[in-house]
N, C-alpha and C positions, 0 to 999 in steps of 0.2 A: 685793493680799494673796495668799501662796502659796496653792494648792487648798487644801493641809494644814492649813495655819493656818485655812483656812476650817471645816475638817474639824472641829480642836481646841472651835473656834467653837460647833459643834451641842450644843444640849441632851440631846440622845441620845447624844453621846458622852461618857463613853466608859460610859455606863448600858450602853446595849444588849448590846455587847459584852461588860460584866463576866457578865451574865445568862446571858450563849448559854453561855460558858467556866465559868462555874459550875453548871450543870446540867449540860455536860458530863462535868466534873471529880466531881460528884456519882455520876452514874452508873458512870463506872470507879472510885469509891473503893466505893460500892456494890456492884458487881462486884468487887470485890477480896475485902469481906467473907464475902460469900454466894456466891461466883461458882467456879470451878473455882479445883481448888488449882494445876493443871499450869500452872504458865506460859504453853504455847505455845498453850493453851488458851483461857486466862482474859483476855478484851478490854482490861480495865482495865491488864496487865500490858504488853498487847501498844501499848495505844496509848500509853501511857505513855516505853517505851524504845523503841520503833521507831517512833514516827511525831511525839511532843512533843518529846522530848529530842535527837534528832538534826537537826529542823527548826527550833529556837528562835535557836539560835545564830547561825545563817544570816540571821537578821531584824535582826541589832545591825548588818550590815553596810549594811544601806539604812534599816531604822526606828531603831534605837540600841535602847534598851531602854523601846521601848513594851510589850514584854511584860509589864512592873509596872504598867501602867495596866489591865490587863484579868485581872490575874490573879487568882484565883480566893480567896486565903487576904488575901491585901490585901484586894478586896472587901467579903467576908466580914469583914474585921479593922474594918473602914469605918463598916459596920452596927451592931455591936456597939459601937464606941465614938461613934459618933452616940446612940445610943438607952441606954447603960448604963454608957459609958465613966468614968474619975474625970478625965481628961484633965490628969494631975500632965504638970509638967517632964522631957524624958528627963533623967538623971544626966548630970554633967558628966564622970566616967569614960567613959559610956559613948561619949559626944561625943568624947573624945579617945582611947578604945583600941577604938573599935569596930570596924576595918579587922583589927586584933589579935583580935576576936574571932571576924571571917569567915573569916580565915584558917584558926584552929583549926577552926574549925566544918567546913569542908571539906575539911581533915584524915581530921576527923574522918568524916566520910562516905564517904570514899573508901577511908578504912580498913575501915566496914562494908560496903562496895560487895565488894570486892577478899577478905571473911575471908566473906562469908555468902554470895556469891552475890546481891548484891542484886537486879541484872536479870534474874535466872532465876527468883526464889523469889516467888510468891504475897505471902506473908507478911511477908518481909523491905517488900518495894513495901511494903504497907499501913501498917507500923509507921513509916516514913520520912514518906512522906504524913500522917498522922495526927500526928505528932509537928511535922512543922513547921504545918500548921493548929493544933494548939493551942497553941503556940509563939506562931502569932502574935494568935490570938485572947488572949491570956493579956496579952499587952503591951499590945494593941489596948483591953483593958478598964482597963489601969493608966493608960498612958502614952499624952499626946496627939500628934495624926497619924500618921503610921505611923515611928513609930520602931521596930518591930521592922524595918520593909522596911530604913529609912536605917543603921542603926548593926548588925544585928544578923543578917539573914536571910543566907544563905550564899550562896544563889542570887540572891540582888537584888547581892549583893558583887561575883561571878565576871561575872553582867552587866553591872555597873559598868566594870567594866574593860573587857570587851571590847566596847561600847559606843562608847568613845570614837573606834573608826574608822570609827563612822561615817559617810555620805554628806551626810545632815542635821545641823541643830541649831537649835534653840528657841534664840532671845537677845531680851534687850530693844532698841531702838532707842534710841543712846546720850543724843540731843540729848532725844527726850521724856522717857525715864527722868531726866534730869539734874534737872529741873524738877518732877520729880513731889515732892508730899509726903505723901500717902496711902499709896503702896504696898500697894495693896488684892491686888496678885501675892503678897503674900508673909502680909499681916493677913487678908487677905478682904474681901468687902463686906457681912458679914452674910447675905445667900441663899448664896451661896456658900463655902468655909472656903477657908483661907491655904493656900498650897504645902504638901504634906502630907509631902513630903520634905526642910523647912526650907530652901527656897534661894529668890535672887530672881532673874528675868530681869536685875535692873539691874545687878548684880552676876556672873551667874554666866558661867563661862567654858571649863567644861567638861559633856559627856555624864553623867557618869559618875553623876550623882544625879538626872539630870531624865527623867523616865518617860512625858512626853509625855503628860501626864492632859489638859491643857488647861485647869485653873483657872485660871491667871495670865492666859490668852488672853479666857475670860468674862467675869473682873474686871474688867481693867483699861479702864479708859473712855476710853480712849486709842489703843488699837490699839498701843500700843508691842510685844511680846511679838509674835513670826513665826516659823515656821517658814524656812528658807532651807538652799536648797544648799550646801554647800561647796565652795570655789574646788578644793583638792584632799583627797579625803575622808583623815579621820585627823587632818589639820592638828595637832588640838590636842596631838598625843602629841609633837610637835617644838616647840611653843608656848608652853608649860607655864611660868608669870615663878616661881612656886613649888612646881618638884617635888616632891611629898612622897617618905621615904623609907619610910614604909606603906604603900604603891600600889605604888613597887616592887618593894619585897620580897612582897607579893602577888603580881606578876607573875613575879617570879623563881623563886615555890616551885610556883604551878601548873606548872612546867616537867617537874618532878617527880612531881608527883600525875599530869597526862595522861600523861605515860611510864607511871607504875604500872599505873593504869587500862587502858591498852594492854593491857601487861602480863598483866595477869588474864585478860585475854579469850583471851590468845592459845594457842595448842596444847601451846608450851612451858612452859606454868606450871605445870602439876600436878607434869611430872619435875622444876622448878624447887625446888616444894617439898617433896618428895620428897627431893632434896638433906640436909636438913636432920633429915626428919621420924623416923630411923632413931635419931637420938639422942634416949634415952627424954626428956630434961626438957624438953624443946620441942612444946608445942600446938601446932596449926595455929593458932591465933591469935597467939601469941606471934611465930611464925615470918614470916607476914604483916608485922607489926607492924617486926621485923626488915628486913623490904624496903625495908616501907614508906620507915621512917628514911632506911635507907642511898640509895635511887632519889633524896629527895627533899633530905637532907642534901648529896649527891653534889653534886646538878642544885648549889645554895642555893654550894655550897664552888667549884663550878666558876666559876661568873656572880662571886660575892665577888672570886679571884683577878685576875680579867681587871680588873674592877673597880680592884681594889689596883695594879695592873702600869699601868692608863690613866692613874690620878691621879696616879702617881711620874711618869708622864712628863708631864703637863702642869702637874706640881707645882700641885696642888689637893687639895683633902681627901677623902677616902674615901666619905665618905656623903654628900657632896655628887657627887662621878662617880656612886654607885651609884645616886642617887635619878633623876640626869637620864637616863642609859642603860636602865636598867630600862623605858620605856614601851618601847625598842626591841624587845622583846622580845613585847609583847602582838599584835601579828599573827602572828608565830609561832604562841602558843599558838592563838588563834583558829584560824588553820589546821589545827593538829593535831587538835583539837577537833572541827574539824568532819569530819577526814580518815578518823579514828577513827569517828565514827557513820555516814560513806557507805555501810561494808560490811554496817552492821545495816540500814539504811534498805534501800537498793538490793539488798543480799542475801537481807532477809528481808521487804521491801514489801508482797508479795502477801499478807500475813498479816493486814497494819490493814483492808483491806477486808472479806476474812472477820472479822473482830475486831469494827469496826460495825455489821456483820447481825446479828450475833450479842447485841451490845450490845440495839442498838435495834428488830429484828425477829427474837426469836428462835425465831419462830412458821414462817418461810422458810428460817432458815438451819442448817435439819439435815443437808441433802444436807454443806455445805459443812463441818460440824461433825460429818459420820463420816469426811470423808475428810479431815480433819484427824488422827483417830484414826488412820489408820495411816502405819507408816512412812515418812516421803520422804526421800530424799538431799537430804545438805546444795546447795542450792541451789537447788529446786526453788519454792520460792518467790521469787524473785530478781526484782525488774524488768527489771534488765537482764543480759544472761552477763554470767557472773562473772570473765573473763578480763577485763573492761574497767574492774571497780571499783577493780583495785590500780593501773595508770596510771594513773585519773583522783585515787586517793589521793593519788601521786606528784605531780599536777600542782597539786594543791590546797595542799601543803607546799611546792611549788617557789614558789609564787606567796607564800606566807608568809613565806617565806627571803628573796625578793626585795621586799618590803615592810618588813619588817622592817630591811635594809641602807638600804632607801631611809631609813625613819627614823633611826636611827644617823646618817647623815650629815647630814642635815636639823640635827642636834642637833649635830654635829661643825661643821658651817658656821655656823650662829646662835653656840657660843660661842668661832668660833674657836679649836678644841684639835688640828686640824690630823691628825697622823698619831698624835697618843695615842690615838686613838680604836679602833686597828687591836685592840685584845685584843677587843673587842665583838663586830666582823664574827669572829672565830674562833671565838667561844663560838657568834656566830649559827650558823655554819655549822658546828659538832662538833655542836647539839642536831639543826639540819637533817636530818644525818645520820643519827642515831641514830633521828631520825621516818622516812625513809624503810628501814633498818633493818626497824623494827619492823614495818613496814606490808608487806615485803617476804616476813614469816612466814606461817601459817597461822594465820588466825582463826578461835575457833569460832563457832556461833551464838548468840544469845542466848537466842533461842526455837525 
């Protein structure tokens, strides 16, 4: 048996963990409330966008998306619907458009990331936070298992996806599972509850909904359900017997949204909007709003095209090329993703330590919290000079670009479609660009 799977095994997991991460998550949202309005100030802000959000992402690549087994509003959702829940049926819309609805949903956030300042504002952090906590405690009391995480949370959505490259994967063993007729993985056994993300080891065949809780591993009285390496990590994004065309098109539009994203951060965006903001009927929201579309419409019309141009040449249908090409793209985003949070991380790192003291001993850390008060040049909190974050940005997009191809062809060789495939590697390599582009500007800080 893998360690991990011995891991999933422990009664303490993944309790312990949910505990540590939720008292954590307590006291920065606590701190958000009560705490300093300045951003650069306020710990909750600061561990938040430079130490949670730019390291999560980095763990799909070796853990997948264990970060839904420990998270903190799941948890919490857990609780509430064990002890208070009405435990009704998700909807069957919600089963079939809820990819539809993560999509919006992250949209939608990134619209209020990009018009308010999300990572800089006190405020902004809290209402985000707070809304998806009661978001999901709100379903958690309607609706049984966590169907907000599976159908509805944005963030468990965008995990989903880029999850599936990674290194592991939780599967049943085919020969036991065949023979089982309980399926206590999936029903439970009474001490324990059924998969909470509706899926079964016997069955399932991708990352992209299993969060590594380890229910199916306590249940089953069998040992069937392992954690295991994979032969070459990602596999399933070239593997896929029914690509959905909701998962790609999810894929396709974050292309858009991390360009935006970028975008806002970067030095040129105030004159960007600016641009615009001369002519009186145009809010800054509106204007945003404007970008938004166009960045993510653009990216949406670019990916379509090549799409159109591959299936006329290997005379196939349109939304069957766009559903199977579209994973090629999720290392990519992954990369940008995470290319994008190196320069908060590594540019502004020094600040989660101070941030922690301040959290948890603010009794120590006055020295650190007046000389926070004044002035520093941007970069002065930096882990490392800053002359080395923007090649290693580059190298982290290169590496994406070239995983990304590798997958395109993995998918070009499985269905045999030979040289239609080439509109793909173009689209790979224009977004490539435009990541190394962007990375190539001046970013500001967050905090």
């Amino acid at each position: 048996m893998h360690r991990l799977t011995r891991l999933l095994k422990q009664k303490w997991y993944p309790i312990v963990p949910q505990i540590v991460v939720t008292a954590l998550f307590g006291f920065m949202i606590l701190d958000l409330l009560i705490g300093q309005r300045e951003a650069g100030k306020n710990p909750g802000s600061i561990i938040t966008w430079l130490f949670w959000w730019p390291l999560v992402p980095i763990t799909f690549i070796f853990v997948g998306r264990l970060w839904c087994a420990i998270c903190p509003f799941g948890a919490l959702g857990d609780w509430l619907r064990r002890h208070f829940g009405l435990n009704r049926a998700a909807p069957a819309w919600l089963k079939k458009y809820g990819i539809w609805v993560i999509n919006g949903g992250f949209f939608l956030i990134s619209w209020y990331e990009v018009t308010f300042g999300l990572t800089k504002s006190v405020p902004a952090t809290t209402v985000v936070l707070l809304t998806v906590f009661f978001a999901a405690a709100m379903f958690s009391l309607v609706y049984e298992r966590r169907t907000w995480c599976r159908y509805l949370c944005f963030l468990g959505g965008i995990f989903g996806n880029y999850s599936q490259t990674a290194a592991i994967e939780l599967r049943g063993t085919k020969d036991i599972c065949a023979a089982c007729t309980k399926q206590n993985c999936f029903h439970g056994n009474g001490e324990i509850g059924g998969c909470a993300l509706f899926i079964s080891p016997k069955t399932m065949n991708s990352n992209r909904t299993c969060n590594f809780c380890g229910d199916c591993v306590k249940t089953c009285e069998n040992d069937s359900p392992e954690v295991r390496l994979r032969e070459k990590a990602g596999n399933e994004l070239w593997q896929k017997l029914r690509p959905r065309f909701d998962e790609s098109f999810l894929a396709v539009s974050l292309v858009g949204i991390i360009f935006i994203s970028t975008l806002g951060m970067l030095v040129i965006w105030p004159p960007l909007v600016n641009l615009i903001a001369p002519v009186g009927i145009f809010t800054k929201e509106v204007i945003v709003t404007l970008y938004l579309v166009l960045v993510v419409g653009a990216g949406i019309g670019v990916y379509a095209g090549a799409a159109w141009l591959s299936a006329k040449l290997a005379k196939e249908n349109f939304v069957a090329n766009f559903s199977r090409f579209g994973y090629g793209l999720i290392p990519l985003n992954l990369a940008t993703h995470i290319a994008h949070n190196l320069m908060h991380f590594l540019g502004e790192g020094k600040l989660i330590g101070q941030a922690v003291l301040t959290l948890f001993l603010p009794t120590i850390s006055k020295a650190a919290e007046n000389q926070a008060a004044a002035p520093a040049e941007h970069g002065a909190s930096a882990l490392v000079p800053m002359a080395l974050i923007e090649p290693l940005q580059f190298a982290v997009v290169g590496v994406g670009i070239l995983f990304s191809f590798y997958v395109i062809k993995k998918i070009s060789d499985r269905d045999k479609t030979g040289l239609s495939s080439w509109p793909h590697y173009v689209v790979v390599a224009l977004f490539g660009f435009i990541g190394f582009w962007l990375f190539s500007l001046p970013m500001l800080p967050r905090h």
